[in-house]
C-alpha positions as CSV (number, residue, x, y, z in Angstrom):
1,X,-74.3,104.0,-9.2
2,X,-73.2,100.2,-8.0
3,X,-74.9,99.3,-4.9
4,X,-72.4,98.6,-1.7
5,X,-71.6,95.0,-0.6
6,X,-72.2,94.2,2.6
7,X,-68.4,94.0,3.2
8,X,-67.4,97.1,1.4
9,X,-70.0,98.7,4.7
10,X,-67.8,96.8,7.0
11,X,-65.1,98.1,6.0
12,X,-66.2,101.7,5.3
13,X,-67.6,101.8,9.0
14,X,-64.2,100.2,10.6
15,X,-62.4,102.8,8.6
16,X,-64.4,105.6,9.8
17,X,-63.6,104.0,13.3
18,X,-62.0,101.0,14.2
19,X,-63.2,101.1,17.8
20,X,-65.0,103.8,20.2
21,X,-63.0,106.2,21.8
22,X,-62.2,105.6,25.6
23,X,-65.0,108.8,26.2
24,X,-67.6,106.2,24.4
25,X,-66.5,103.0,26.4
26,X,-67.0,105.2,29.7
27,X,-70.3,106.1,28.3
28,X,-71.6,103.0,28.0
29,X,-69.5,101.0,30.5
30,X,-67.1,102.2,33.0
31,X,-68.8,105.4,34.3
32,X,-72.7,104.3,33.2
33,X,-74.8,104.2,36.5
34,X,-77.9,102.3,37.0
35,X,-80.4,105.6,38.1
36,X,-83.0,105.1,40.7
37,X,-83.9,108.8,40.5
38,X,-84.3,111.3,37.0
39,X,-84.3,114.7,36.8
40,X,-88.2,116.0,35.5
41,X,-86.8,116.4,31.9
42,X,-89.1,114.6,29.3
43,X,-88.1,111.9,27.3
44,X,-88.5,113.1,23.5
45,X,-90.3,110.3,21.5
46,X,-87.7,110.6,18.6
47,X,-85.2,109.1,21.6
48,X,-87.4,106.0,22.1
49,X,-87.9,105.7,18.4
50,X,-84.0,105.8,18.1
51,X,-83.0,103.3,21.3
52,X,-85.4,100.6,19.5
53,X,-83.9,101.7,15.6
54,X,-80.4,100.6,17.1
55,X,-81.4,97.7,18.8
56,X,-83.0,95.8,16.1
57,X,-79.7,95.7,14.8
58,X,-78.2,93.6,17.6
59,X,-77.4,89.1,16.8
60,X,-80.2,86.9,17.8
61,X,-80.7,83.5,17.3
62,X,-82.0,83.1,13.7
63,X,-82.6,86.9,13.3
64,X,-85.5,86.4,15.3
65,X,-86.2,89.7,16.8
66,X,-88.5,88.4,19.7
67,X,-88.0,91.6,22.1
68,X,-91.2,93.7,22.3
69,X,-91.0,96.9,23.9
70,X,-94.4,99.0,25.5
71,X,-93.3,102.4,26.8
72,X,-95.2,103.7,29.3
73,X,-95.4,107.4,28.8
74,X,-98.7,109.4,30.3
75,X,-99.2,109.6,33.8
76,X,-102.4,106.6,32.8
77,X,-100.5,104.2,32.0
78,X,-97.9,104.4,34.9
79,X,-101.3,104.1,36.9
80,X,-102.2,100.6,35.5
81,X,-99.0,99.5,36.4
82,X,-98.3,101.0,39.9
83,X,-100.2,98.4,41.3
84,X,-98.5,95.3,40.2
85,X,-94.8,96.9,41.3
86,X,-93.0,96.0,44.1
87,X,-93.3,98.2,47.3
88,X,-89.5,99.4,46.5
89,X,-90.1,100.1,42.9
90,X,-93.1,102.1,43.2
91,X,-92.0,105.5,43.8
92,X,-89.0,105.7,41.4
93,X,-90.5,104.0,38.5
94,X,-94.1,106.5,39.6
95,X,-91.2,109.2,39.1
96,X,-89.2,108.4,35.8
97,X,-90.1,110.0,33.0
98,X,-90.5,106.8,31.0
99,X,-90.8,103.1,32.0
100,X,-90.2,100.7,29.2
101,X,-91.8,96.8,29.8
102,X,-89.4,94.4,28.0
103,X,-91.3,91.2,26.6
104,X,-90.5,88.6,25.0
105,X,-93.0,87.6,21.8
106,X,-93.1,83.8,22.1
107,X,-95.0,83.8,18.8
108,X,-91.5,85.2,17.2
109,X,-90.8,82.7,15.1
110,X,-94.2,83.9,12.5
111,X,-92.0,86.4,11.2
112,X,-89.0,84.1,10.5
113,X,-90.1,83.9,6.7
114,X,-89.1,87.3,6.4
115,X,-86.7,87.6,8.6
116,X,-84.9,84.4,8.4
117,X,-85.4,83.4,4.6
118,X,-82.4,80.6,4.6
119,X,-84.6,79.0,7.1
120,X,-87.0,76.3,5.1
121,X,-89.7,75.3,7.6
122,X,-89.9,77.6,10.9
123,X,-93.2,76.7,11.4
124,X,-92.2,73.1,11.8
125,X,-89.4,73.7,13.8
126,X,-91.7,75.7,16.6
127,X,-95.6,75.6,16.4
128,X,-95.6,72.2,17.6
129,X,-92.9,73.2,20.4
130,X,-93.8,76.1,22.4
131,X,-90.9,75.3,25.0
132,X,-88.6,75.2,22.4
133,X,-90.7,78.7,21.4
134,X,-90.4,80.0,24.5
135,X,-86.3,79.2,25.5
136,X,-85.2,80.6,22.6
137,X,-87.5,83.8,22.9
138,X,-86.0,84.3,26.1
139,X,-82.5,83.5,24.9
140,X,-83.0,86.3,22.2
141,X,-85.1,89.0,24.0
142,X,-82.3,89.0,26.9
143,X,-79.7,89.3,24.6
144,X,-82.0,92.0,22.5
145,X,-82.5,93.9,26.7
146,X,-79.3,94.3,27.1
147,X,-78.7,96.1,23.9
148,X,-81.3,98.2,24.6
149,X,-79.8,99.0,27.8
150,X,-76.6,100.6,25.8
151,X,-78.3,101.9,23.2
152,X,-80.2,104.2,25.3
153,X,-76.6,105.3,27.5
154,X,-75.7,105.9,23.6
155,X,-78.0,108.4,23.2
156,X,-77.5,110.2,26.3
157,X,-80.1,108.8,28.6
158,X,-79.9,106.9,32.1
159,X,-81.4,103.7,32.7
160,X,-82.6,101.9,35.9
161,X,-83.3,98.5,35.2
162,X,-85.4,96.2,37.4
163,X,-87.5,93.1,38.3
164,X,-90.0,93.4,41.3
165,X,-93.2,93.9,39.5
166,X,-95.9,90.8,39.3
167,X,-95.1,89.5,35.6
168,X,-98.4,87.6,35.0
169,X,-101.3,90.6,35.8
170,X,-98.3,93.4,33.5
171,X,-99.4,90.7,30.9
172,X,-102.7,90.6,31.7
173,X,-103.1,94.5,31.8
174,X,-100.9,95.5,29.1
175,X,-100.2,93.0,26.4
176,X,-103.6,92.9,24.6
177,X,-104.0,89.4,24.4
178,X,-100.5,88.8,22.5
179,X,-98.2,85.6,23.4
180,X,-95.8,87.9,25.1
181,X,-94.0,87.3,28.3
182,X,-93.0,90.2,30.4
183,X,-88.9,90.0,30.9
184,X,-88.1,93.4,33.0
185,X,-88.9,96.9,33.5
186,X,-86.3,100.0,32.4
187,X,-86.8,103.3,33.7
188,X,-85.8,106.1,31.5
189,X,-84.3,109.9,31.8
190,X,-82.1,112.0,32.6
191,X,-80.9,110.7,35.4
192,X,-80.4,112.6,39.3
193,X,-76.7,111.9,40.2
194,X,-77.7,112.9,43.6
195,X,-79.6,109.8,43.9
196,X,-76.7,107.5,43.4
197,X,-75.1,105.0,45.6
198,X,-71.7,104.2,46.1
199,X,-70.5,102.1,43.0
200,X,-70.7,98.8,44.2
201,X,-67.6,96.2,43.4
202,X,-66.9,94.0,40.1
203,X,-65.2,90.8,39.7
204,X,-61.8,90.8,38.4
205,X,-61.6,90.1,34.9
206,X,-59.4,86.6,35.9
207,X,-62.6,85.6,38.6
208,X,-64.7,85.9,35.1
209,X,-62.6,84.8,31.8
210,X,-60.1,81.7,31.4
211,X,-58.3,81.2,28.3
212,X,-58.1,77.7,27.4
């Protein structure tokens, strides 16, 4: 059997579906929420193991893959972290079924040999520059966030986002000693619709895009 081309997936995907239906753009846009409040439903672990499967697959600079992800599961681990959040976070995040730390690994650049082959000297090109390291790990692991972000609303669960928790003792406390910078927190579920507020307003799409 002859092995597919790269293309010949393309295409085979695009044929299957050329573009999501306006049911999956209001899934993942127009009618997603962010959720300050979850129903007590667990999370199941295959759901976590499938938000980070379709992530990976996301562009980042280089195929450099610098988002980490630590899920915070058991009622001891949301302890450790209770005291490093923000007096406004504390209860919801206490409350949510899962709470996923976002990092960036500014160390990413070790796996470019197998993840960037074309590349000839990575090493070069960062372990002499950790700012250069360290800008282009955040670049990536935002860009890497927010496709987590949808590939969890893909899979049915609710997301709520967030800053407001004391970045350098998370690191401390959870990253084990690894070069990894704490970027956000993302509370996970099913989430409570009663706990919603008011949609706030967007720009206009001509206060955001020009056409030159």
């Amino acid at each position: 059997m002859t092995e597919e081309t790269p293309a010949a997936r393309i295409m085979a995907a695009r044929a299957a579906m050329a573009s999501l239906p306006p049911a999956g753009l209001d899934l993942l846009f127009r009618e997603a929420r962010t959720f300050n409040g979850f129903d007590p439903r667990p999370v199941e672990p295959e759901l976590l193991d499938a938000i980070i499967d379709l992530t990976r697959w996301g562009p980042t600079a280089m195929n450099g893959l610098p988002l980490r992800v630590s899920f915070l599961t058991s009622p001891e681990a949301k302890a450790r972290l209770e005291p490093l959040l923000s007096s406004g976070n504390r209860e919801k995040t206490m409350a949510a079924p899962v709470t996923a730390i976002l990092w960036a690994d500014l160390d990413f650049w070790r796996h470019l040999p197998r993840l960037a082959p074309h590349m000839t000297d990575p090493e070069a090109m960062f372990s002499g520059n950790p700012d250069l390291a360290t800008r282009t790990a955040r670049l990536s692991a935002g860009l890497q966030a927010g496709y987590f972000l949808l590939a969890a609303r893909a899979l049915g669960l609710d997301c709520g986002p967030m800053e407001g928790f004391r970045k350098a003792e998370t690191a401390v406390e959870f990253s084990a000693g690894r070069n990894w910078e704490a970027l956000l927190l993302v509370n996970l579920g099913h989430g409570d619709p009663a706990r919603l507020r008011p949609r706030a307003a967007r720009l206009d799409p001509a206060e955001i895009a020009e056409r030159l």
